[in-house]
N, C-alpha and C positions, 0 to 999 in steps of 0.2 A: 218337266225340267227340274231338275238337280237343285236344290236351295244351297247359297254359298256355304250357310253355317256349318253344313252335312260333308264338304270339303275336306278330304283329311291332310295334314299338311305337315310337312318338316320342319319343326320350330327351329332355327337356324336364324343367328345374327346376322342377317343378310340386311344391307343398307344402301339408299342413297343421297346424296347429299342437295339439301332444299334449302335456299334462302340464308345459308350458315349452320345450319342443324343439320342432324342426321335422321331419316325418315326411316325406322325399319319396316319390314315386314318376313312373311313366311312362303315359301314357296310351296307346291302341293307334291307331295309322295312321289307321281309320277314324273316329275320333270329333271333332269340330269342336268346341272349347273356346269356350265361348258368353260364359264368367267365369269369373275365379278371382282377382278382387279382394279385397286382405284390411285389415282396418280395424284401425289402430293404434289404441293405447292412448291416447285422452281423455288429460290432463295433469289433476290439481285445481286447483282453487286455491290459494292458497299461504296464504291466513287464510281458514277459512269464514267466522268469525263475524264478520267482514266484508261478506263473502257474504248472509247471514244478514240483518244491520243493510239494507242496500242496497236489498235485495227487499222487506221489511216497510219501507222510508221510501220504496220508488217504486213501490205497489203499482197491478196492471194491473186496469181498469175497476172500481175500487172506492176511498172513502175509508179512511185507513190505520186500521187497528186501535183508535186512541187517539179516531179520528172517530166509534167504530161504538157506541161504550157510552157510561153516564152512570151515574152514580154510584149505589146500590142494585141495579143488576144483578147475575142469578147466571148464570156463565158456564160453559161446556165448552169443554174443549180437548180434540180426539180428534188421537190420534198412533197410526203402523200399526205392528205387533208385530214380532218379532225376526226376521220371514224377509225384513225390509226393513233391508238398512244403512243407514237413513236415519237423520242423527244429531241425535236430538230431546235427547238431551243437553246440546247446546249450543241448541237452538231453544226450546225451552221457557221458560228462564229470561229470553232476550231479550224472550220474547210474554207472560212474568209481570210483567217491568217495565214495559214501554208501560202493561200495562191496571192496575198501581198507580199510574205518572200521569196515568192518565186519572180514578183514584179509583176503583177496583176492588180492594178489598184481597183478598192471596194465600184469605182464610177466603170468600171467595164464588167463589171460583176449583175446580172438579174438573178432572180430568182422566182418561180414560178410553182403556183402548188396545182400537185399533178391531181386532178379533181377525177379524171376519165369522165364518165358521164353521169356520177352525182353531181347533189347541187350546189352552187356557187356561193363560200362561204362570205359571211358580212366581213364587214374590213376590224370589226373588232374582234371576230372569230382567227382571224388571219393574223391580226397582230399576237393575239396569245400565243399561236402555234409556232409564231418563229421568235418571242421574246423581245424584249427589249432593247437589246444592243446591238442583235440584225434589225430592228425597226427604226436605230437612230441611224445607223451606218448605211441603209440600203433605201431611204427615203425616196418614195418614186417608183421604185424597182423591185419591187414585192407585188405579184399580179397574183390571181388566179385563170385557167387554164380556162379560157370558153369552145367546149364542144362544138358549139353550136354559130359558133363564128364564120363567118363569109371571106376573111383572110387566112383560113384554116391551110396549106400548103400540102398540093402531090409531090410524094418524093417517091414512090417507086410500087411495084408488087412483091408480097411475097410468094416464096417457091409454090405455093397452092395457090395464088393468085389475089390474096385477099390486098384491097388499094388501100396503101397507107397514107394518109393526110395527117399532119403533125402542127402545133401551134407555129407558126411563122417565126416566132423568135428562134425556137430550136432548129428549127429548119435552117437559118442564116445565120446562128451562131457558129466560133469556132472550137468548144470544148465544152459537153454536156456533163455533168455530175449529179449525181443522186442521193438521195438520200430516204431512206423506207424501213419497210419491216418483213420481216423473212417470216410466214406463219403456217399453218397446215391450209390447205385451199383444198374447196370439193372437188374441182374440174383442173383446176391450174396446177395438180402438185402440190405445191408452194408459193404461198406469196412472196412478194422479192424479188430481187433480178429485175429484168427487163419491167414486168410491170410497169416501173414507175417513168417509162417513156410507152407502151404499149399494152393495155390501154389510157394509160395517165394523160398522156398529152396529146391522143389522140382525136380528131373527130369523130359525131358522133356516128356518121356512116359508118364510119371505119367498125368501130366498136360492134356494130349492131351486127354488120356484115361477120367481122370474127367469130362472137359470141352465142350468135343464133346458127351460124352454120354445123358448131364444133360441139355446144353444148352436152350433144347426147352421146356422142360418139365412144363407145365403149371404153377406152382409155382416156379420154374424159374423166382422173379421177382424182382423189389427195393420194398425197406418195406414190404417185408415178411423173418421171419428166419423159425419159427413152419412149419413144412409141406414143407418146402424148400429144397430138396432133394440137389441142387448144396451148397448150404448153409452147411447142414447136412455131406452131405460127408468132404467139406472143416474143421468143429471139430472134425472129427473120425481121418481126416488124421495132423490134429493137437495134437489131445492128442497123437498118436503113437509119434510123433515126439519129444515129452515132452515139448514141449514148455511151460514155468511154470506160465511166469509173462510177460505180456504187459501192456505197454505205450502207448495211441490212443490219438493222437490229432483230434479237429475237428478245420479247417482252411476255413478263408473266403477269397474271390476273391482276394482280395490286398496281400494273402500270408500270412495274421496277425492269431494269432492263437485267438480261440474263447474260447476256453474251452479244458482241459485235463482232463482224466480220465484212472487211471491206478488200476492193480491187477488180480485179475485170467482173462484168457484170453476170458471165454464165459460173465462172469460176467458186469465186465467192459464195455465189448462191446455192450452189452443189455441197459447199462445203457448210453453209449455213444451216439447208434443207436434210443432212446427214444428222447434224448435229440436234437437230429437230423433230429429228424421228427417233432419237437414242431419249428423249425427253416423253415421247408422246405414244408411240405407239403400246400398240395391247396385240398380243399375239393370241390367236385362236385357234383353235385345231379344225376346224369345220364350218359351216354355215349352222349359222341358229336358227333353230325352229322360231322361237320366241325373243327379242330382246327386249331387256328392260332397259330406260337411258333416261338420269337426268340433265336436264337442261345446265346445271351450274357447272361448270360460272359465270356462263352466259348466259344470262338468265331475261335480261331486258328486250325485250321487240326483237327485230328481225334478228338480231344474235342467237333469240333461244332457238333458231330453226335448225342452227347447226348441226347441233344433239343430232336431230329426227334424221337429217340426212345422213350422217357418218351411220347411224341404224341402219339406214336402208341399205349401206353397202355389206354388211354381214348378216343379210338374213334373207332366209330362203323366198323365194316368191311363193304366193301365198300363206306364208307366215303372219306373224302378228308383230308388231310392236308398240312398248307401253312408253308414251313420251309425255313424261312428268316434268311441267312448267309453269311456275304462278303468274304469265301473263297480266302483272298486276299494270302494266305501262305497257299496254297492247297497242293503242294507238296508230302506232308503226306499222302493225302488221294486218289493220281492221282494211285495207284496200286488198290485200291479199285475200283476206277472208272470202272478200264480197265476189272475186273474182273466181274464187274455188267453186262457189255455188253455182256457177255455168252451166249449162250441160254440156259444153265442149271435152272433149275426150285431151289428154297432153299431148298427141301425135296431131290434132283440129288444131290446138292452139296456138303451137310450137309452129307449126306452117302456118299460120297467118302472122304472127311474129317474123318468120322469114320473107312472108311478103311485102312487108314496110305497115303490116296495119292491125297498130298497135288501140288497145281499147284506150278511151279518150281521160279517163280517172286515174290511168298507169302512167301517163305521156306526162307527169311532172318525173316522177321519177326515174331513178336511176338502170341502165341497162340489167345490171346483177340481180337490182328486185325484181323487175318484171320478170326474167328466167325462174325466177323461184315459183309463181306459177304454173310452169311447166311441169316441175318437180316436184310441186305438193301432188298435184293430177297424179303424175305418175306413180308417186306413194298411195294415193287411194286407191288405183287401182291396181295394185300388185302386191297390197300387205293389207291385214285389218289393224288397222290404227287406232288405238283407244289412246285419246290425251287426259289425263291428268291434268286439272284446271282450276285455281282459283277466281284467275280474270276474266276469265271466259263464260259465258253463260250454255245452257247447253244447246242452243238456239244455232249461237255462232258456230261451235264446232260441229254443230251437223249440216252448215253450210258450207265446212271443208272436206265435207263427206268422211270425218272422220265418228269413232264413237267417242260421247263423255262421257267421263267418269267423275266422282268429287273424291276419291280414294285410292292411292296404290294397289290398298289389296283388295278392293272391289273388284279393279280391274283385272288382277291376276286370276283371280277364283271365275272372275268371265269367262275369261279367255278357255279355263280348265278345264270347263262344263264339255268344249269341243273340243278339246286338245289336251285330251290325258294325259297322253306323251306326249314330254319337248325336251329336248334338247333346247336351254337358255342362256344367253348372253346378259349380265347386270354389267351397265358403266353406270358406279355412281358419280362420276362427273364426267357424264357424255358431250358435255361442249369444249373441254380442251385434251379428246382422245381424236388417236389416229386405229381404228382396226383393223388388223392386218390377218387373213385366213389364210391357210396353211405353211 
């Protein structure tokens, strides 16, 4: 075998970004750099609630808010729980005043945080999310959403058959409002829209049944909605739900919001999810032999897995990809780990997930992490994965059947030894890209 040192290689400012620094390294002679475009930092705005006012007075293919109700209505507000910075703090209050002018007082007003089937936040998690002045105003009437409730309510099928059960309140309310965050999603598109009534306020059947049916389904992917079957189902079991009027923020790394866009809940979100891809995407000419991806900005627990997936969708099967993450607060993802080490194949797993039988160390958590199981399997077995690791020991990563490394350019000079030639893909900040091939 080839000693790295012996590697001849194009000294080239090639970089990715780790931790706030920039990580260089060199690529070798033979490999043809396909990309390594990297996407700055979104600016926010300088006044949301601004922002905020703007998007609720010019809302897209709906009458505004104040148009939608009349006087005796009992209404819901769903807003998405704390693993979304979306700041319902300042959005709530704005969307309690409209619908008091419109003769809505705050006592026929709930609100509800759309959990889907993560876990149920404490009441002092919940009071930060909605602020202060919805917690004096709405006393009583700020819940969280229980999955797993036995007054959960059938309101119908959708067109593919999947049985939607909805939180009771939404179900026998008469005017649902939203509020969320419009973002890239692996399987869904885009986050946003409908979301925050399906799976938000859905049970957890419901979820399980959607989720593990559609998972893999080739159009199953980020930046597709048309022909997006996990998508498609998520609006059928939206419009049952009635959900009439959403608020989508689109928010960058620092938390700062970027842009709002409110009104019918397909509308909106089309217009949000456009403007999302004009932020996000990386155009590629081909499938990469090789991709390099760091994990920044998402860097912490199950976030940094983003990275690794958005890889898997531009690069060839049986390729390689190099997924650099400091894992320093792995914590999150150490049940993932344990469960990669299986000998279960991701087409074994994924079907016993569709059979109701889920491993018993997964069943606190949430529907979306257990899938990532499926997905890491399916990475190991259709790519050679070398992670890039500080947190990790190399113990752990070889019980996600991936390879370690403690070096970028270890890993690339690795990879070299059998793959002269590559055609490569570099995101230096592979958790807030979208790749888009041809």
């Amino acid at each position: 075998m080839k000693h790295t040192s012996s590697i001849k290689r194009v000294r080239m400012n090639y970089y990715i970004n780790y931790e706030g620094k920039k990580l260089s390294f060199s690529l070798p002679r033979g490999w043809n750099l396909i990309s390594d475009q990297d996407r700055a930092l979104v600016s926010g705005v300088s006044d949301p609630l601004k922002e905020i006012r703007e998007a609720l007075d010019h809302p897209i293919g709906s009458p505004k808010i104040e148009d939608l109700v009349h006087p005796g209505m009992d209404v819901v507000l769903l807003f998405d729980d704390l693993q979304r910075p979306t700041p319902v703090h300042l959005a709530l209050p704005e969307i309690l005043n409209r619908l008091n002018h419109a003769g809505i007082p705050d006592e026929r007003i709930t609100t509800i945080c759309a959990i889907g089937t993560h876990p149920i936040p404490t009441r002092e998690q919940l009071e930060k999310k909605v602020g202060r002045e919805t917690l004096s105003r709405l006393q009583g009437r700020i819940i969280s959403h229980d999955p797993h409730a036995s007054d959960n309510v059938t309101i119908g099928r959708t067109k593919r058959g999947t049985l939607i059960e909805v939180n009771r309140r939404v179900a026998f309310s008469d005017l649902i409002l939203g509020v969320g965050e419009c973002m890239p999603h692996p399987i869904a598109g885009y986050g946003g829209g409908y979301k925050i009534a399906m799976p938000g306020v859905c049970s957890y059947r419901t979820v399980a049944d959607h989720h593990f049916t559609w998972m893999r389904h080739r159009n199953s992917r980020v930046n597709l909605m048309d022909g997006n079957y996990f998508y498609e189902e998520i609006v059928d079991g939206g419009r049952l739900s009635r959900l009439t009027f959403k608020l989508d923020f689109l928010i960058n790394e620092k938390k700062e919001v970027i842009r709002a866009f409110a009104g019918d809940p397909v509308e909106e979100h089309r217009t949000a999810s456009h403007y999302a891809a004009s932020l996000y995407s990386i155009p590629l000419p081909k499938m990469a032999d090789v991709t390099i991806t760091s994990a920044s900005p998402l860097e912490v627990g199950v976030q940094s897995t983003k990275a690794l997936i958005m890889a898997g969708l531009c690069t060839r099967s049986g390729g390689a990809i190099i997924w650099v993450a400091p894992q320093k607060e792995a914590g999150p993802i150490m049940p993932l780990i344990k469960e990669m080490a299986s000998p279960e194949s991701a087409g074994d797993f994924h079907r016993r997930l569709i059979e109701g039988n889920v491993p018993d160390h997964l069943t606190p958590f949430g529907i979306s992490y257990i899938m990532q199981v499926v997905y890491f399997k399916e990475l190991a077995e259709k790519f050679t994965v070398f992670h890039v690791t500080e947190g990790l020991s190399p113990e752990q990563v070889k019980m996600m059947k991936f390879t370690y490394s403690s070096t970028l350019q270890e890993a690339i000079d690795r990879i070299s030894q059998r793959m002269p030639r590559a055609d490569v893909a570099v995101f230096p900040s592979g958790g807030n890209i979208i790749p888009h091939v041809g």
